[in-house]
N, CA, C and O of each residue as an XYZ file, in Angstrom:
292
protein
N     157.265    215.509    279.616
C     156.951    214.470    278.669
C     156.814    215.085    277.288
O     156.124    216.092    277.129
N     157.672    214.307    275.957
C     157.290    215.382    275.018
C     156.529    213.806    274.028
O     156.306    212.643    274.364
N     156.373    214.457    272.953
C     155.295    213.936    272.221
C     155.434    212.610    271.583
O     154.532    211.918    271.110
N     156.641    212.373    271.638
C     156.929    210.610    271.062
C     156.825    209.884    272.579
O     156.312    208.765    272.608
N     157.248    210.426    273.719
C     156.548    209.273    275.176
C     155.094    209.642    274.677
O     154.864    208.847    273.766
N     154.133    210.377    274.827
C     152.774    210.317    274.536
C     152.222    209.008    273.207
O     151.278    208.241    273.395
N     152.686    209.025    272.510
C     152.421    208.251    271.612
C     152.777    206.649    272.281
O     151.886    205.848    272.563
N     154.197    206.390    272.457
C     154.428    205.302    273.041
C     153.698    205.177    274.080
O     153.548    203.957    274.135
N     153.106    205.648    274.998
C     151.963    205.240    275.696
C     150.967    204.743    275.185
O     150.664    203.556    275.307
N     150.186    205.768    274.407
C     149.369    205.376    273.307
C     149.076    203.877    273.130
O     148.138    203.112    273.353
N     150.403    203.815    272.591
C     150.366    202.820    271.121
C     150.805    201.608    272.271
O     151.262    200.637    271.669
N     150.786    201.389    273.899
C     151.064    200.416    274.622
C     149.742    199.872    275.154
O     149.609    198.648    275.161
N     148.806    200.600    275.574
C     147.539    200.957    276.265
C     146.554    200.133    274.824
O     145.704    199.244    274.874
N     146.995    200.716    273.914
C     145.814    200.151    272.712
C     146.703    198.852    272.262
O     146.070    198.493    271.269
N     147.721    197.992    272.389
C     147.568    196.967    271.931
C     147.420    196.146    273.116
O     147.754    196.176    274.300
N     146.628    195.222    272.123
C     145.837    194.307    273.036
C     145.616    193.012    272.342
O     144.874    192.183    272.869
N     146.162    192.777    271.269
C     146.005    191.472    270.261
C     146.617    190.095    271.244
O     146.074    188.990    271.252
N     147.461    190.343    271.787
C     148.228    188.894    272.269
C     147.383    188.724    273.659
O     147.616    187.593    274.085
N     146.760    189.215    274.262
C     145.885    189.102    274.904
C     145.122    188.010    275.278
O     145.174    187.434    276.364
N     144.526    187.791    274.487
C     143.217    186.531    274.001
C     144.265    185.392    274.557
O     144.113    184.646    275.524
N     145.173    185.471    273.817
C     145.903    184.101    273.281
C     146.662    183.555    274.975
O     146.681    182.480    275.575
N     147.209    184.936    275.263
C     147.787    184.973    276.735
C     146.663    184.169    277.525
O     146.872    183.114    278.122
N     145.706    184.684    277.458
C     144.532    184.232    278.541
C     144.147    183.417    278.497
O     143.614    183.103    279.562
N     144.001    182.072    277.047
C     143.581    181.048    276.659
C     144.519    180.147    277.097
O     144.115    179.073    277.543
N     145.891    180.420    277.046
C     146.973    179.365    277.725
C     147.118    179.230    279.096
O     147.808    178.275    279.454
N     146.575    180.045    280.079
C     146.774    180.497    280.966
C     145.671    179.671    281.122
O     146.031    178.698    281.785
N     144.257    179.582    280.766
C     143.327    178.972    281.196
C     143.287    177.247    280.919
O     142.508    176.523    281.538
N     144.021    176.856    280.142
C     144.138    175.540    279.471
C     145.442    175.391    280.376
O     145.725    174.195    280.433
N     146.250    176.094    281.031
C     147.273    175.801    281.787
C     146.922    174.835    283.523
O     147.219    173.839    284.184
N     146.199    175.914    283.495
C     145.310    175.510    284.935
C     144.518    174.373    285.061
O     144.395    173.698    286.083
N     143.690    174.083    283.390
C     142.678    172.578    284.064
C     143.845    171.936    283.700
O     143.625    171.033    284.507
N     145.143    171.520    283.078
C     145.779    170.870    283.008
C     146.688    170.296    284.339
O     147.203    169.196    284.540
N     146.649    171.482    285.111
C     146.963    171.259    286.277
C     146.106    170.638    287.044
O     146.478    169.685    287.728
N     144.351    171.238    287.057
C     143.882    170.376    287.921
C     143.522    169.073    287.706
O     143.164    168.299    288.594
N     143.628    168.768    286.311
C     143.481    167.275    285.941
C     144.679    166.559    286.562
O     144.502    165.431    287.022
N     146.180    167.269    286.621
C     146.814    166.238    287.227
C     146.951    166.143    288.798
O     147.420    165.125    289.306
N     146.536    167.217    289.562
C     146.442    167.191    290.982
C     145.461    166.084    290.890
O     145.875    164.989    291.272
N     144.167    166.158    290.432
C     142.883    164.840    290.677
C     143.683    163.715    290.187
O     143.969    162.950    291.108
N     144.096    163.391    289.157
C     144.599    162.035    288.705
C     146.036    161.480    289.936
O     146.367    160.308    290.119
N     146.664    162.715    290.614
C     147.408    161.987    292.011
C     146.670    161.641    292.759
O     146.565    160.449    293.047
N     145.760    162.807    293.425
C     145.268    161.729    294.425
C     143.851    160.543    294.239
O     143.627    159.867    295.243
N     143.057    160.337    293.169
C     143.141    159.548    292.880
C     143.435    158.071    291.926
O     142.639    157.332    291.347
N     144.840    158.025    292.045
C     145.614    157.054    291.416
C     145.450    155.844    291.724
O     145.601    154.898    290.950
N     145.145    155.785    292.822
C     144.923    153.677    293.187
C     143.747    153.592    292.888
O     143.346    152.449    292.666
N     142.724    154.768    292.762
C     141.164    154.071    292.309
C     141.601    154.223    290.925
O     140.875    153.507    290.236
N     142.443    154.820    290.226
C     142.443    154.411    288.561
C     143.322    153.858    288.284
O     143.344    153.606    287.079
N     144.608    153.298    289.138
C     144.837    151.736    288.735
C     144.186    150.850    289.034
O     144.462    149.913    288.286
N     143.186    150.495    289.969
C     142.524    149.604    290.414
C     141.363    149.345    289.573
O     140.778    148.263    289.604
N     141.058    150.199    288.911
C     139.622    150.692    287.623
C     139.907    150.006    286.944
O     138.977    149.204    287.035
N     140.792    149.485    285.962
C     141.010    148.782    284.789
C     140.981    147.369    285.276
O     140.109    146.612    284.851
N     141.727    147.029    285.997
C     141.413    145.604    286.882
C     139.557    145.018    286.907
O     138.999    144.042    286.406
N     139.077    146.146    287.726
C     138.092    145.689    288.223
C     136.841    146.148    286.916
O     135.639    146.146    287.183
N     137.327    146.483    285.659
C     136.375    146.774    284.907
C     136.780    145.226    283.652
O     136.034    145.002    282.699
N     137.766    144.548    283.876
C     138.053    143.463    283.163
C     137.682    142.325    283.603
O     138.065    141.291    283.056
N     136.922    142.322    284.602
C     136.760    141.616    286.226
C     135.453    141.472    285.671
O     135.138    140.467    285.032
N     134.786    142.291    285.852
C     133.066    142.619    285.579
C     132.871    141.910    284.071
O     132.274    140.858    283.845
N     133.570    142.818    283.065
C     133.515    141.807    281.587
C     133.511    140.623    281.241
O     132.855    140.043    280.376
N     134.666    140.094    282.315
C     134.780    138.637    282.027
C     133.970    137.825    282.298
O     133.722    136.882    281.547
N     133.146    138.097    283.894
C     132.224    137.689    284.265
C     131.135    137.926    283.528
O     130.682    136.790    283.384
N     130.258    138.821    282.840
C     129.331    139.087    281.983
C     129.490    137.807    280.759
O     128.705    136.908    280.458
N     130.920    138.176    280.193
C     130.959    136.992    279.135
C     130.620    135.846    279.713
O     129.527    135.494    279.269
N     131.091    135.010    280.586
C     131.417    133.672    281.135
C     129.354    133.465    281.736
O     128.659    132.453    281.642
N     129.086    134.425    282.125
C     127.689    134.076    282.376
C     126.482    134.076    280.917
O     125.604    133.245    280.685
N     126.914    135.525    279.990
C     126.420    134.970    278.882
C     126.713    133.897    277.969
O     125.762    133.775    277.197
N     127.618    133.077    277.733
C     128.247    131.729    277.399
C     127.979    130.811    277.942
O     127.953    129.725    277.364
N     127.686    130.957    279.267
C     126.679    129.470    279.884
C     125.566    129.782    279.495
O     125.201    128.940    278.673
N     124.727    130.645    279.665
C     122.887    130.963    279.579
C     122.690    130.224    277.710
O     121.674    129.622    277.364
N     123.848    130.465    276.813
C     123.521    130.233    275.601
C     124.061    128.668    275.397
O     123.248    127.816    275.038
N     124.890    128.457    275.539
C     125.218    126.829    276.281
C     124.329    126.036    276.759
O     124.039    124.900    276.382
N     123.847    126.726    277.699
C     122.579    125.819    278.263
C     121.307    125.508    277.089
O     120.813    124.464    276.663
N     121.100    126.719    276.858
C     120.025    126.213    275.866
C     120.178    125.304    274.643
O     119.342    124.752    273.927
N     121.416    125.324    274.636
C     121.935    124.050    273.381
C     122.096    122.800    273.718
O     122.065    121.995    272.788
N     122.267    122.381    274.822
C     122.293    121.194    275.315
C     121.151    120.417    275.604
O     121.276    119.287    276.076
């Protein structure tokens, strides 16, 4: 081994800048994944969620609109 491989070792071993960045995508890679494994399997409870949360509202309205109704009559 003569003295420019020594250096290029060196100078491979000490950089380390892209690092961070490597590891941050890598980690934002993964919950992205596990957000979409959870959002398959459950998909019919979160199509069914918006239904049944417009369901509940409507009913809230329609019961607060009589209670204030009533008292006007």
């Amino acid at each position: 081994m003569n003295l420019s491989d020594i250096k290029l070792l060196n100078i491979l071993s000490i950089d380390e800048k892209g690092q961070a960045g490597a590891e941050m995508l890598l980690l934002m890679g993964g919950m992205v994944i596990i957000v979409l494994i959870a959002s398959y399997f459950y998909k019919d409870y979160l199509l069914n969620l918006g239904d049944e949360m417009k369901f509940t509202e409507l009913t809230e309205l329609n019961k607060s609109v009589n209670n204030i109704s009533s008292k006007f009559v």
